[in-house]
RODOZA-580970 format. One record per residue (C-alpha): x, y, z; residue in one letter. Coordinates in steps of 0.25 Angstrom, whole numbers, plus 5000, padded with zeros to 4 digits. Layout:
REM RODOZA-580970
XYZA/...
END
This chain:
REM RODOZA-580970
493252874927X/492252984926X/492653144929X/491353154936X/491453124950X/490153014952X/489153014962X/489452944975X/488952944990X/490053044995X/489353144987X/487953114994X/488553135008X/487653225017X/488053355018X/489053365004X/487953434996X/487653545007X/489153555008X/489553564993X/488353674993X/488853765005X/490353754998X/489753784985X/490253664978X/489153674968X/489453804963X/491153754962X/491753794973X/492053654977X/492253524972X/492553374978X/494053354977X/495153244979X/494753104985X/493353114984X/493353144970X/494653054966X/493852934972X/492452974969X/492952964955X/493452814959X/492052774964X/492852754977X/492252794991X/492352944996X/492552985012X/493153115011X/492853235004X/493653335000X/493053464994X/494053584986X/493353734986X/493753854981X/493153914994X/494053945002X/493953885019X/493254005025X/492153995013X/492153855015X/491853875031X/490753975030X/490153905019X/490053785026X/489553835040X/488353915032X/487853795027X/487953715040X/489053635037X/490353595047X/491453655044X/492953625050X/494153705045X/495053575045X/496253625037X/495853775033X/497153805034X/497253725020X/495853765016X/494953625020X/493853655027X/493053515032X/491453515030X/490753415039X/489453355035X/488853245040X/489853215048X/490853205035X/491953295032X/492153355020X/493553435017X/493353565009X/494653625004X/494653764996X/495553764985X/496953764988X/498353794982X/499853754988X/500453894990X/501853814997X/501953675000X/503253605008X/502853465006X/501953445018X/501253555020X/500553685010X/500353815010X/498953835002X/498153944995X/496653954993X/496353944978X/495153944969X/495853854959X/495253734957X/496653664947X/497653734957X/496953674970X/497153524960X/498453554959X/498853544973X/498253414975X/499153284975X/498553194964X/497753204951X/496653114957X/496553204970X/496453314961X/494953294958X/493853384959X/492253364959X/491153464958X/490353394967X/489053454960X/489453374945X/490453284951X/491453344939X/492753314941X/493953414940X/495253344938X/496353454935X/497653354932X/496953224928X/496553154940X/495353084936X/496253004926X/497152974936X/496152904945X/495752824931X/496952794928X/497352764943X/498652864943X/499052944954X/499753044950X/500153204957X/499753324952X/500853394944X/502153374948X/502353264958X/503453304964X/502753434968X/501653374973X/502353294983X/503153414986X/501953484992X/501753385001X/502553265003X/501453165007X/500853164993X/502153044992X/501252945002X/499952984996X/500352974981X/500652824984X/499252824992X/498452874982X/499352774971X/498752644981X/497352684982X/497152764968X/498452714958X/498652584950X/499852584957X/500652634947X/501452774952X/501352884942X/502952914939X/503153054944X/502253034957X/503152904961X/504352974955X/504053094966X/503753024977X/504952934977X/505753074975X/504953144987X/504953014996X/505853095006X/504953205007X/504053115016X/505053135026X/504353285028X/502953225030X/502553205044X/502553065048X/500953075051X/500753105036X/501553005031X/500952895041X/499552935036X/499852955023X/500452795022X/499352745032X/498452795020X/499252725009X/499152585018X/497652605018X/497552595003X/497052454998X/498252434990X/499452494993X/500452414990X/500952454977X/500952614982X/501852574994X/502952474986X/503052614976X/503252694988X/504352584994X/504952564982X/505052724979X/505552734994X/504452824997X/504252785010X/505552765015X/505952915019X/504752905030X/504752735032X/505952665028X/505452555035X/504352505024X/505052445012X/504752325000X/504652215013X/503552305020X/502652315006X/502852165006X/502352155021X/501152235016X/500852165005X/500652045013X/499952105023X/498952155014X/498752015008X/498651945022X/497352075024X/496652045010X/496751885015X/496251905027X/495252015025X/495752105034X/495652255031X/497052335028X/497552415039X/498652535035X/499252515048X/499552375046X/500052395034X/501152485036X/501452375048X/501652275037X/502652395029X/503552405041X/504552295044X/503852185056X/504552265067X/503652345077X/504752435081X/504952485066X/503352495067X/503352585078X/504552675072X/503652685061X/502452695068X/503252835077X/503752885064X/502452875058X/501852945070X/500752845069X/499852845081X/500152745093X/499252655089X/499552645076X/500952625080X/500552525089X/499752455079X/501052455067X/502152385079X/501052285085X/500752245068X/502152225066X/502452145081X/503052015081X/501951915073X/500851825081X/501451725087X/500551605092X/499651665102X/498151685096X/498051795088X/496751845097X/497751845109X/498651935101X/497552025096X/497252035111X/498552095114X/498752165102X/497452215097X/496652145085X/497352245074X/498652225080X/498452055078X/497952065065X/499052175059X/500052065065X/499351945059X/499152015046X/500652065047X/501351925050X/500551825041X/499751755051X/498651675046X/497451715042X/496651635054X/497351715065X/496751845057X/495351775058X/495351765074X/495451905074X/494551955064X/493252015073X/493951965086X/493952085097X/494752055109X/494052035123X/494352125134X/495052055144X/493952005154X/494452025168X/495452135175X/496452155187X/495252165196X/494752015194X/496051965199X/496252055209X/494852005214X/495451865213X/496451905224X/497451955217X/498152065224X/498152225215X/499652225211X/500452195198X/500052045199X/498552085194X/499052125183X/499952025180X/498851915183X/497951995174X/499051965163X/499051825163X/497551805163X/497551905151X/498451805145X/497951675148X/496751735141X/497251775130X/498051655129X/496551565130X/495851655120X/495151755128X/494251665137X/492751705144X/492751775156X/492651655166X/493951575159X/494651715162X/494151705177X/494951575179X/496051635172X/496051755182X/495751635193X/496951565189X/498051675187X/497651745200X/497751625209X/499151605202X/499651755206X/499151725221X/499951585220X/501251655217X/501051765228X/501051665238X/
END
């Protein structure tokens, strides 16, 4: 791996070379850090940009203004300051120091050294800095041969670093998924087993992000069986054990045959036992959104029975179907009627059989019911097939009314 960051289309973006210049990047006072440069080195794709400066917010503000650049002080209370340009944000953060951490949150102070803002960071390989003039690389503890040699290791102690800030447990395993060979560096593994309670003080949002995040990696199996066997997940989710990485590895077989793209969501449906009530109590812990908790206890529901799978995908939506499918084993030719299939809108209403001479009252939409039904039932017929329907099932509440 070369120490020189290469040349890539994030650096062409509209707009990067006025800002670099208006924050005086190519005089030092700022450099490219973290992601971009950790996965510009791996000739991966960049999308966000981070910037660290020793220019402190304010600087940063005024600077940007008088070049005619948006700024918005999105956390300058922590010193990052957001530069729009062209519609794409880029985060500028001024050099920073922990001045008291308590494992969620820090107490930081402005600095102009460049190794002690290094050293507050969580891993080697996001400890990377790049002039963005050279593309030369500044890697303080030896991140760029971690990236080669596919090692994820903390900066300095481990068990300090996770004491500043307790999330650094889920990510650590994220960053092992996407970045490591698999293989956990001793002492970071030996930490986060010991710190495992500590999640407890996370607030659930945190964690439900931060696992969400580890489920979107391509491969994440091997992270989470380390983190099941190490019980670091079960102060917050007892629920996930050796059974639910089991679910998951078959799920993610069942997606690769049928070429249906990963989905976090589902996955963690496929960690949790098949009961949609422990889904929603992990769902309310979580503090997921109601949709998303909707989306988890309708994957985990009782498998399709015989009915079409389009007549499920009707009632349940076309995600909900396929998580189920893909959850339960079905086969792959139930998976196939729904790939590019929209549901129709029902094509009639209340009204129609009310103009039929069916009286307003709780029978309209009783009636309205069982035409739905029969519809469903005969594949989602044309308009006319769903007139006789109509014809039919009112003439059969005026018969009983008599």
């Amino acid at each position: 791996m070369i120490d020189c960051l290469p040349e890539a289309p994030w650096r062409q973006r509209p707009g990067l070379d006025a800002l670099l210049d208006a924050i005086g990047a190519r005089a030092g006072l700022a450099r490219f850090v973290g992601g971009a440069v950790r996965d510009g080195l791996l000739g991966l794709p960049v999308n966000d940009l981070d910037i660290a400066t020793v220019l402190e917010p304010q600087a940063i503000i005024e600077r940007l203004e008088a070049a005619g650049i948006k700024a918005v002080p999105t956390g300058i209370a922590h010193g990052t300051v957001t530069a729009v340009i062209s519609g794409w944000p880029v985060e500028i953060t001024t050099l920073r120091r922990d001045v008291a951490t308590d494992g969620r949150r820090a107490t930081i102070a402005y600095t102009d050294d460049w190794r002690e803002d290094a050293a507050r960071r969580d891993f080697t390989i996001n400890a990377l800095y790049a002039d963005p003039a050279t593309g030369a690389i500044t890697d303080y503890f030896g991140g760029v041969a971690d990236l080669r040699d596919h090692l994820v290791r903390f900066i300095g102690d481990a068990h300090a670093r996770i004491a500043e800030d307790h999330l650094r447990i889920l990510r650590y395993f994220r960053f092992l998924a996407r970045y490591g060979d698999d293989i956990p560096d001793e002492m970071a593994f030996t930490a986060c087993r010991a710190a495992a309670g500590s999640l407890m003080t996370l607030s659930r949002e945190r964690i439900a992000d931060e696992l969400l995040k580890l489920l979107a990696v391509p491969s994440p199996l091997a992270a989470l069986r380390l983190m099941i066997e190490g019980g670091i997940l079960k102060p917050v989710l007892p629920e996930i054990d050796e059974t639910g990485w089991e679910r998951l590895a078959q799920l993610m077989t069942r997606e690769a045959e049928a070429g249906v793209s990963s989905v976090p969501l589902r996955r963690l449906a496929a960690l949790l036992p098949p009961d949609p009530r422990i889904a929603e109590q992990v769902g309310a812990r979580l503090k997921l959104s109601n949709k998303a908790r909707k989306r988890l206890a309708l994957a985990l529901a009782d498998p399709p029975g015989p009915e079409p799978i389009r007549a499920l995908a009707y009632r349940i939506g076309v995600e909900g179907a396929t998580d189920r499918l893909l959850l339960s084993a079905t086969d792959e030719a139930a998976l196939a009627d729904l790939q590019g299939w929209t549901p129709p809108a029902f094509p009639i209403s209340g009204g129609a059989l009310i103009a039929r001479g069916l009286p307003p009252g709780p029978d309209v939409a009783k009636a309205l019911g069982q035409v739905q039904d029969i519809w469903i039932a005969e594949g989602f017929p044309d308009e006319s097939r769903v007139a006789r329907i109509a014809d039919q099932i009112v003439s059969k509440f005026q018969r009983a009314r008599q």
